[in-house]
C-alpha positions as CSV (number, residue, x, y, z in Angstrom):
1,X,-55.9,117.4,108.6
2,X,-57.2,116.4,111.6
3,X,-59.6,113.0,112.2
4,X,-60.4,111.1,114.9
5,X,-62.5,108.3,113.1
6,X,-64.7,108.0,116.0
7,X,-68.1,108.4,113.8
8,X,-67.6,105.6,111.7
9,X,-66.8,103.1,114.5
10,X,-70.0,103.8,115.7
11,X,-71.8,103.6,112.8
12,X,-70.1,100.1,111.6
13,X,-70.5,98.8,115.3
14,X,-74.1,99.9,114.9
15,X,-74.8,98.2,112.0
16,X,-72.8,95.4,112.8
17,X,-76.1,93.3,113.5
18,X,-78.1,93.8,110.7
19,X,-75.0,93.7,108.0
20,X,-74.2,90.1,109.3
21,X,-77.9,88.9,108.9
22,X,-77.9,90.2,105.2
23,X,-74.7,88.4,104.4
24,X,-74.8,86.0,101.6
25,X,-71.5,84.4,101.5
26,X,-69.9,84.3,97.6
27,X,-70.5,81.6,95.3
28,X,-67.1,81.5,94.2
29,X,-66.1,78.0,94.7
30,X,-63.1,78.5,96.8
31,X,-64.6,81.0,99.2
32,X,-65.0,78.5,101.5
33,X,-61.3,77.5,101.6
34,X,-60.3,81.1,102.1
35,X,-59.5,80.7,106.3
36,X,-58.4,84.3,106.1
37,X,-61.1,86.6,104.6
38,X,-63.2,85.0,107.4
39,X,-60.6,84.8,110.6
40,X,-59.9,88.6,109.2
41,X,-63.8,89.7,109.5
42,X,-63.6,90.8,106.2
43,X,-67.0,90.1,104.7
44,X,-68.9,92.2,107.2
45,X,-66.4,95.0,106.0
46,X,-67.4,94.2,102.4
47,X,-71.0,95.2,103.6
48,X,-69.4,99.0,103.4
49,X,-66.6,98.2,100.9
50,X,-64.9,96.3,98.6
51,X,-62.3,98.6,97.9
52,X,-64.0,101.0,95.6
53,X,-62.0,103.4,93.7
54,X,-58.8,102.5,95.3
55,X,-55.9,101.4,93.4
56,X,-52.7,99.1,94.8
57,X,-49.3,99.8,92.8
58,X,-47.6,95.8,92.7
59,X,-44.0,95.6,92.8
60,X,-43.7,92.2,91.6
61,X,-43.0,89.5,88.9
62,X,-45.8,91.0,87.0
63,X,-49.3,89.7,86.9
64,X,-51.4,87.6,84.1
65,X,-53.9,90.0,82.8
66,X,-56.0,87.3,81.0
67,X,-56.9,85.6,84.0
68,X,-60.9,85.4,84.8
69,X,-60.7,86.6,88.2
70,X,-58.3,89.2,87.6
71,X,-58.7,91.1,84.6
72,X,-61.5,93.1,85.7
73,X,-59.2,94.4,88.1
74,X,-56.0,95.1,87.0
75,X,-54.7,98.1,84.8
76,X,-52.2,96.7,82.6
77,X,-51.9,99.1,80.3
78,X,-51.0,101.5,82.9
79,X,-48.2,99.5,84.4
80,X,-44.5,98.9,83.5
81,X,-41.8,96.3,83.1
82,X,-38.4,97.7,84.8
83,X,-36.8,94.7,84.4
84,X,-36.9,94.3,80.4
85,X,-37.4,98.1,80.2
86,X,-41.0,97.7,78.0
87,X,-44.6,98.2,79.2
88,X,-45.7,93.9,79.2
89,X,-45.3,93.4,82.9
90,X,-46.5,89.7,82.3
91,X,-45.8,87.3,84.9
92,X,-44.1,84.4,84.0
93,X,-43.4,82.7,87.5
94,X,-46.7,83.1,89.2
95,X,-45.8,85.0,92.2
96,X,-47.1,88.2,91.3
97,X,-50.3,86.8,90.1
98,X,-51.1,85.4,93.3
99,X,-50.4,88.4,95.3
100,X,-52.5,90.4,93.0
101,X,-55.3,87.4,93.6
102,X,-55.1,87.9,97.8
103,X,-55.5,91.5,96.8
104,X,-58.3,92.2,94.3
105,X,-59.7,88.5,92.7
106,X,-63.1,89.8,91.8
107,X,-65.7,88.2,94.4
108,X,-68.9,87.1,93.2
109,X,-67.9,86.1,89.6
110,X,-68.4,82.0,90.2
111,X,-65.0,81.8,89.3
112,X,-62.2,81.1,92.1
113,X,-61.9,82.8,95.3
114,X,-62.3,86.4,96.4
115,X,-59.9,88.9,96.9
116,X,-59.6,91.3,100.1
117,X,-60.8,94.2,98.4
118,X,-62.5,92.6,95.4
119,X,-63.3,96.1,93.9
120,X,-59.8,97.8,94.3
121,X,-57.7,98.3,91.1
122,X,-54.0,97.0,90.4
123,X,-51.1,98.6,88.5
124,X,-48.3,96.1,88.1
125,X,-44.7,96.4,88.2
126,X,-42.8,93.9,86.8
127,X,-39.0,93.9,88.3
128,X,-37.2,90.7,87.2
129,X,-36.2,90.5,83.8
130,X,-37.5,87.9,81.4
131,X,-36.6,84.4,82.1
132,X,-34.9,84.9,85.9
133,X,-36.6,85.4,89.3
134,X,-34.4,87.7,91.0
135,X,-34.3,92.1,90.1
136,X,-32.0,94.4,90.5
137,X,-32.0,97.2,93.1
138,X,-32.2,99.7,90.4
139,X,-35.3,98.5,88.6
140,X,-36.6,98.3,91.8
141,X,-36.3,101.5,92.6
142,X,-37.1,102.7,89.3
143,X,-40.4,101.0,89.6
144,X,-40.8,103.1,93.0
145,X,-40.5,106.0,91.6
146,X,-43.4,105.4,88.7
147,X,-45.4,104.1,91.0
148,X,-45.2,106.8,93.1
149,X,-45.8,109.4,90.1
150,X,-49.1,106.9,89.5
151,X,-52.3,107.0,90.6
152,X,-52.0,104.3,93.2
153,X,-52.3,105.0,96.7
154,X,-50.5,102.1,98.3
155,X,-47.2,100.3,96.7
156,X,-47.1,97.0,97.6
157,X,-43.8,95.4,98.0
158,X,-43.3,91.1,98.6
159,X,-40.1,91.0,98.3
160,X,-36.8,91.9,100.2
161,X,-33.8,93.6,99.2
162,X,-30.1,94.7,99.7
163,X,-29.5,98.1,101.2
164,X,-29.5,100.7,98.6
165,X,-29.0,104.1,98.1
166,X,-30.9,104.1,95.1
167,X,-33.9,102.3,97.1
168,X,-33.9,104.7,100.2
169,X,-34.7,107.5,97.6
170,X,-37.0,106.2,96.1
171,X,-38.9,105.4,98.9
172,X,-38.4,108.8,100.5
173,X,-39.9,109.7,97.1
174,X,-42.7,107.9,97.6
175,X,-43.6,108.7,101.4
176,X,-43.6,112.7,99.8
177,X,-46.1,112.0,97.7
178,X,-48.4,110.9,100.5
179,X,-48.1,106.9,99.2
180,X,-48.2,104.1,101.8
181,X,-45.6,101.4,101.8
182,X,-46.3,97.7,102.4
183,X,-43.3,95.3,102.7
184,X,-42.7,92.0,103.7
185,X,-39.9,91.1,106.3
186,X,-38.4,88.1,105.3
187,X,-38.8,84.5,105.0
188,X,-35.7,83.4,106.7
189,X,-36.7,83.1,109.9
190,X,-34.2,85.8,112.0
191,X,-34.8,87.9,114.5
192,X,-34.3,90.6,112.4
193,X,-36.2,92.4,109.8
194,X,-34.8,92.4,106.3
195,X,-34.8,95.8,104.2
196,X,-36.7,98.2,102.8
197,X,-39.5,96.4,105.6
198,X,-37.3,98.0,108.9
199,X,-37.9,101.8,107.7
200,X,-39.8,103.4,109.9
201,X,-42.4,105.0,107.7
202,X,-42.8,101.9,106.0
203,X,-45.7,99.3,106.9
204,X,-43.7,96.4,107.5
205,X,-45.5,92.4,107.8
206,X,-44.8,89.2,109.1
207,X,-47.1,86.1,109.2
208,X,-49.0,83.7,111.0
209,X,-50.8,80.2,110.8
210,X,-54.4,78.8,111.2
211,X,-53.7,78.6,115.1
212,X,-52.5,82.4,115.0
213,X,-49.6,81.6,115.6
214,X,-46.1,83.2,114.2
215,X,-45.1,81.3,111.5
216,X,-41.4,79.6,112.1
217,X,-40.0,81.0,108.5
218,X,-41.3,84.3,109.4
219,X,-38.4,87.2,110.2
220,X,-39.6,88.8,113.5
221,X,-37.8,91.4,115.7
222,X,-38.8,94.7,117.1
223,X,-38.8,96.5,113.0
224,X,-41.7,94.7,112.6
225,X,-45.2,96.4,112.6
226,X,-48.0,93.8,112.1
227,X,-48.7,90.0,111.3
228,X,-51.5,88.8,108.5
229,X,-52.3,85.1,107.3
230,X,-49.6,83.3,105.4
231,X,-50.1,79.9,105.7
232,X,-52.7,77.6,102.8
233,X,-54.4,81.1,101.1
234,X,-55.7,80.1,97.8
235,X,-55.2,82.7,94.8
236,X,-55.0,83.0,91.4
237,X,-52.3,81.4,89.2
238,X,-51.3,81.6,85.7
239,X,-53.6,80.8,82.8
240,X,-56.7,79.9,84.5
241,X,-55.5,78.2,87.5
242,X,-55.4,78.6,91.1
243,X,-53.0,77.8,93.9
244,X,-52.5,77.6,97.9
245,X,-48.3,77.0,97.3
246,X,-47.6,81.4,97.8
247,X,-47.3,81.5,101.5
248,X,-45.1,83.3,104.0
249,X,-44.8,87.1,104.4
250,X,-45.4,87.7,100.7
251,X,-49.0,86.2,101.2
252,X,-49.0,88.4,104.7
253,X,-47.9,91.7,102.5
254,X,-50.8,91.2,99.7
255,X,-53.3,90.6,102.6
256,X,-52.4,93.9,104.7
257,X,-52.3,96.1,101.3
258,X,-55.5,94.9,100.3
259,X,-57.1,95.6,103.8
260,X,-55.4,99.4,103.2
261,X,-57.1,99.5,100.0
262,X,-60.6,98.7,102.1
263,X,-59.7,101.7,104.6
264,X,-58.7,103.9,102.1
265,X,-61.9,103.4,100.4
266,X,-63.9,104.0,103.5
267,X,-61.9,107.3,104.3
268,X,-61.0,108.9,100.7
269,X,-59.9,112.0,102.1
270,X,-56.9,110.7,104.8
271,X,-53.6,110.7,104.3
272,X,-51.0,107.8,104.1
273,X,-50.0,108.3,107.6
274,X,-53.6,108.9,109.1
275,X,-54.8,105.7,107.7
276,X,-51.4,104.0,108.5
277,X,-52.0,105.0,111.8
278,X,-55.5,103.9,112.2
279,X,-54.0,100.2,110.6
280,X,-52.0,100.2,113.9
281,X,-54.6,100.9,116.0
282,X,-57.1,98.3,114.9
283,X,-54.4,95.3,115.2
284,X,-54.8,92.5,117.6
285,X,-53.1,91.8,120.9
286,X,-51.8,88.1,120.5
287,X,-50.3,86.9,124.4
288,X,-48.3,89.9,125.7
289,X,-50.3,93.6,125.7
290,X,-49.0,96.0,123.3
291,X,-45.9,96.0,120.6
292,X,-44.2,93.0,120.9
293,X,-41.1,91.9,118.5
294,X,-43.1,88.2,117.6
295,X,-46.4,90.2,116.5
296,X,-45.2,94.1,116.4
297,X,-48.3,95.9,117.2
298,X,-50.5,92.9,116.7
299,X,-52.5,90.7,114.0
300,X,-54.3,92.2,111.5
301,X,-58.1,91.5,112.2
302,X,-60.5,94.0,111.0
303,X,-63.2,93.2,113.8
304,X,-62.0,95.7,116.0
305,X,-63.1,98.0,113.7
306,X,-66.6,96.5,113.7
307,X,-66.9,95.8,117.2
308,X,-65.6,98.3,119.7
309,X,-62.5,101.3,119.5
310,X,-62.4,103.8,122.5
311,X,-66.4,102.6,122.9
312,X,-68.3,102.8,126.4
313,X,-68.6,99.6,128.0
314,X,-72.3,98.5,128.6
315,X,-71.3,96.3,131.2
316,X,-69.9,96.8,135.1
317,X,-66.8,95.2,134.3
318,X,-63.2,97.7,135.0
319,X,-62.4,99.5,131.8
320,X,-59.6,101.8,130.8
321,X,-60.2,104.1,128.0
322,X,-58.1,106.9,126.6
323,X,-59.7,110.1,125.1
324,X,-59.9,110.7,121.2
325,X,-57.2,112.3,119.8
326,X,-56.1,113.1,116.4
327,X,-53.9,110.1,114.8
328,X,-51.1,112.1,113.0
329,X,-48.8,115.2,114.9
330,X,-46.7,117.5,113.7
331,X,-43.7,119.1,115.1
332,X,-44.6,122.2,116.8
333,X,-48.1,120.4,117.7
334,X,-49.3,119.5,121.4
335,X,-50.8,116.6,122.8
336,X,-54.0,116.4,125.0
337,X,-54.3,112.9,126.2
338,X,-56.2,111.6,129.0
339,X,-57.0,108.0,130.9
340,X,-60.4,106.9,132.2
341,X,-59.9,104.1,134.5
342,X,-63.6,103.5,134.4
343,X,-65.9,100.7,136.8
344,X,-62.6,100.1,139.5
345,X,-64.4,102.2,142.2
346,X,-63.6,99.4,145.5
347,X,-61.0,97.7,143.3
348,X,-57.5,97.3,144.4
349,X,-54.6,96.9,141.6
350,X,-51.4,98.6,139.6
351,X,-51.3,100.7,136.8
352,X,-48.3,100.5,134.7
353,X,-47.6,102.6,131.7
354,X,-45.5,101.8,128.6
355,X,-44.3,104.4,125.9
356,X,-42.7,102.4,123.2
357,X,-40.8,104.5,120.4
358,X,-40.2,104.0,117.1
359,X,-37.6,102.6,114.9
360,X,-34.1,104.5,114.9
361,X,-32.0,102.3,113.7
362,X,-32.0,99.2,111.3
363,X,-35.4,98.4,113.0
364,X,-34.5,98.8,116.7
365,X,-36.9,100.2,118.8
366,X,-36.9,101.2,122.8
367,X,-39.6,101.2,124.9
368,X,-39.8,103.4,128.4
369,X,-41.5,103.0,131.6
370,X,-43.2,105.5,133.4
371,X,-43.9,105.9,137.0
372,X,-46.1,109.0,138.8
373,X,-43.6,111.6,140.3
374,X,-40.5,109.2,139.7
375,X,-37.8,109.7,136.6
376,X,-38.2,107.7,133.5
377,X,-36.8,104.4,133.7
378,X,-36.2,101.8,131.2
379,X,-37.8,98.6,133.0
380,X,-41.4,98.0,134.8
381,X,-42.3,99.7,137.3
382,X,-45.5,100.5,139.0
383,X,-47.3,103.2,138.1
384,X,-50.4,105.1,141.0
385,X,-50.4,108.3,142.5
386,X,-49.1,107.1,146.0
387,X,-46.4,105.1,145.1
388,X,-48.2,102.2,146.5
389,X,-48.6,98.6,145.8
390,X,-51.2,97.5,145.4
391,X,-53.0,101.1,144.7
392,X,-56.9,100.8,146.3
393,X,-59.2,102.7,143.6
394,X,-61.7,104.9,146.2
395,X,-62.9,106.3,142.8
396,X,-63.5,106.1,138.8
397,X,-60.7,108.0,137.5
398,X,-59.3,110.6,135.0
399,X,-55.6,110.8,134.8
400,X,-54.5,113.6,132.5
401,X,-51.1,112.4,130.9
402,X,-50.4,115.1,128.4
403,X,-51.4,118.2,128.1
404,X,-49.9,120.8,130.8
405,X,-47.1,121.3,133.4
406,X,-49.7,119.6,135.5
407,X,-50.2,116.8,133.7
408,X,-48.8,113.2,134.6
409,X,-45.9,112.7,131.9
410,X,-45.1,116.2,130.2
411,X,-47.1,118.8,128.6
412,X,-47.2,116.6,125.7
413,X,-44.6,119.2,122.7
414,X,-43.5,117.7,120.1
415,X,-40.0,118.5,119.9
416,X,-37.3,118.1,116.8
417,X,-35.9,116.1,119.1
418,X,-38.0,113.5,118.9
419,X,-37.7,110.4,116.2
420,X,-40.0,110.2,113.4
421,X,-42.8,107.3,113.3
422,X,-45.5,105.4,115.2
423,X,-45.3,105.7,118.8
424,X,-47.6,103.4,121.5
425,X,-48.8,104.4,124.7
426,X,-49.9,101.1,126.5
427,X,-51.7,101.4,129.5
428,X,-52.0,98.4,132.0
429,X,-54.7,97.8,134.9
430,X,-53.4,94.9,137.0
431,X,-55.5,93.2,139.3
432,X,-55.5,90.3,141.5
433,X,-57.2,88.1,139.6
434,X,-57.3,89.7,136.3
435,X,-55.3,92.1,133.7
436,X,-56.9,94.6,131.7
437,X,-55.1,97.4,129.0
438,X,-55.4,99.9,126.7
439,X,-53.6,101.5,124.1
440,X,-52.6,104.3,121.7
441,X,-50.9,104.6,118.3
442,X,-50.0,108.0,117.1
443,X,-47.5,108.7,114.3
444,X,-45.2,112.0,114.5
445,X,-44.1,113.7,111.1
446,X,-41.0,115.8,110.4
């Protein structure tokens, strides 16, 4: 299945306007306190979802079903205790409660705050047996393996684990039956991120503060994919209480699952690794252009959705802008990809490109630098069709990278050859006095 999502960016960027003057913020009382759901742009989404027939698998320490802004939302009856081997996944330490609160807390009720996706649905998995915090790696792969026979769409995972054979299954399990895979990296503040979260097929999250900045606890390193909020998000607690205590990249994890659960709801028909893919794409650059091992391929923010993807510029200013393609390839399948370097007519600058792969190994990726009619090479280096620097633009241009022996950088087959996961072209205009850049997430399957 092929999609290239173009039609509803323009239609939420059209609408954009008008859904904004319509809003009426919720009376919950702590909307207000909830930084993220506004920094995230997530009530204008709400004006086309809330997460509508979408349900989130929890991998957790259960959840409290009684609680007012939760119980409307979550299928208890459907879930499963792995770690006392019954089907009462009641949470006794809280944490699970509050992720299930960042995900689906119904909005609107007067009661508490809101969740992400107010209107998605929760199965819960209790892992840890009654009484202690910690689980075991087989119930937690046990619980992988029911939630991936379940209904859910997206297992959500804040938690870290040992290696484990019985793990990897599971999850392989779960990836073939088309679910999508949200994990946190770690809380321990290394350069390196923890397991199952480095697996390249799984969605893996670190956090950031109020200022946007990377949280100092949060694991980092190039296995990471994307950053969320974790820092002061109020959610549910036991009983009838609330809380701002459940931080870190188990706040981050809840946040990114629920804003799946809004995409999925907006596009019922793609697959895990279409709307993975599309995830990717809408991120935010924070400092440096493109994947970077502090942010991965940005911070979530949902804007970019609602404003502009691959859209025409209105203005004069220089633009680059790739063509639409389809998100997901297959091996056998053939890129066409092309580069508008649009408004540069009289401009002089450099063009670099970037093609960062994905993760091979415990979460290590590579990235590797292009130049026109030059061999690959593993470090900057200009990219323009004369070899120049600086390159003087005479003309708008279309640079074809993919598609035929003629083509810039390949004709663009996907080989066996080639590692499984996300891959980012980044494209970067350089100018005297200014930088401007462009990117492109595809994932390719085996």
């Amino acid at each position: 299945m092929r999609k290239y999502f173009t039609f509803l960016i323009l239609f939420l960027y059209l609408s954009n306007i008008s859904a904004e003057e319509n809003f009426s913020p919720p009376q919950d009382p702590l909307y207000a306190k909830q930084w993220h759901l506004i920094h995230l742009s997530i009530p204008e989404l709400w004006q086309m979802t809330q997460g509508e027939n979408v349900i989130i698998a929890l991998l957790d320490s259960g959840v409290d079903p009684t609680h007012p802004d939760l119980k409307e939302n979550i299928l208890f009856e459907q879930g499963y205790d792995t770690g006392d081997k019954d089907n009462k996944a009641y949470d006794e330490f809280g944490h699970g409660t509050a992720m299930a609160g960042l995900i689906a807390a119904v909005c609107n009720n007067e009661e508490g705050g809101c969740g992400i996706a107010p209107k998605a649905k929760i199965i819960p998995y209790k892992l840890n047996p009654r009484g202690e915090y910690s689980f075991s790696s087989e119930s937690l792969a046990e619980a992988i393996y029911m939630a991936a026979d379940s209904p859910a769409k997206i297992l959500s995972l804040s938690l870290v684990n040992e290696f484990s054979s019985e793990v990897q299954e599971a999850l392989l399990y779960a990836k073939q039956k088309n679910k999508i895979v949200v994990a946190a990296v770690g809380n321990e503040g290394e350069k390196q991120v923890a397991y199952p979260a480095y697996l390249s097929w799984i969605i893996s999250v670190g956090a950031f503060d109020k200022n946007s900045q990377p949280l100092a606890t949060s694991n980092s390193g190039t296995g990471l994919f994307l950053t969320a909020p974790g820092e002061d998000l109020w959610t549910t607690d036991l009983g009838k209480e609330y809380t701002h205590w459940h931080g870190g990249t188990s706040a981050a994890t809840a946040l990114v699952s629920g804003t799946l659960a809004l995409l999925a709801s907006l596009y019922p028909d793609a697959t895990a690794l279409e709307l993975t893919t599309l995830l990717l794409n809408l991120t935010q650059d924070v400092d440096t252009p493109g994947f970077d091992s502090l942010n991965g391929f940005g911070q979530l923010n949902i804007k970019k959705l609602l404003t502009t993807v691959n859209l025409p510029q209105t203005n004069e200013e220089p633009n680059l802008l790739f063509s639409d393609i389809p998100f997901v390839f297959e091996f056998g399948d053939k890129l066409n990809l092309e580069l508008n370097l649009l408004q540069v007519t009289g401009l002089t600058g450099d063009l670099y490109l970037r093609l960062n792969y994905p993760t091979i190994q415990a979460g290590q990726r590579r990235s590797l630098y292009k130049v026109w009619n030059s061999p690959d090479n593993q470090f900057p280096i200009s990219y323009n069709s004369s070899l120049e620097t600086p390159y003087f633009f005479n003309q708008d241009m279309g640079l074809n990278l993919y598609g035929d022996k003629s083509s810039l950088l390949g004709e663009g087959n996907f080989t066996v050859t080639l590692p499984e996961g996300a891959y980012e072209l980044l494209a970067l205009l350089d100018f005297t006095s200014s930088t401007i850049h462009a990117r492109q997430v595809i994932w390719i399957k085996n």
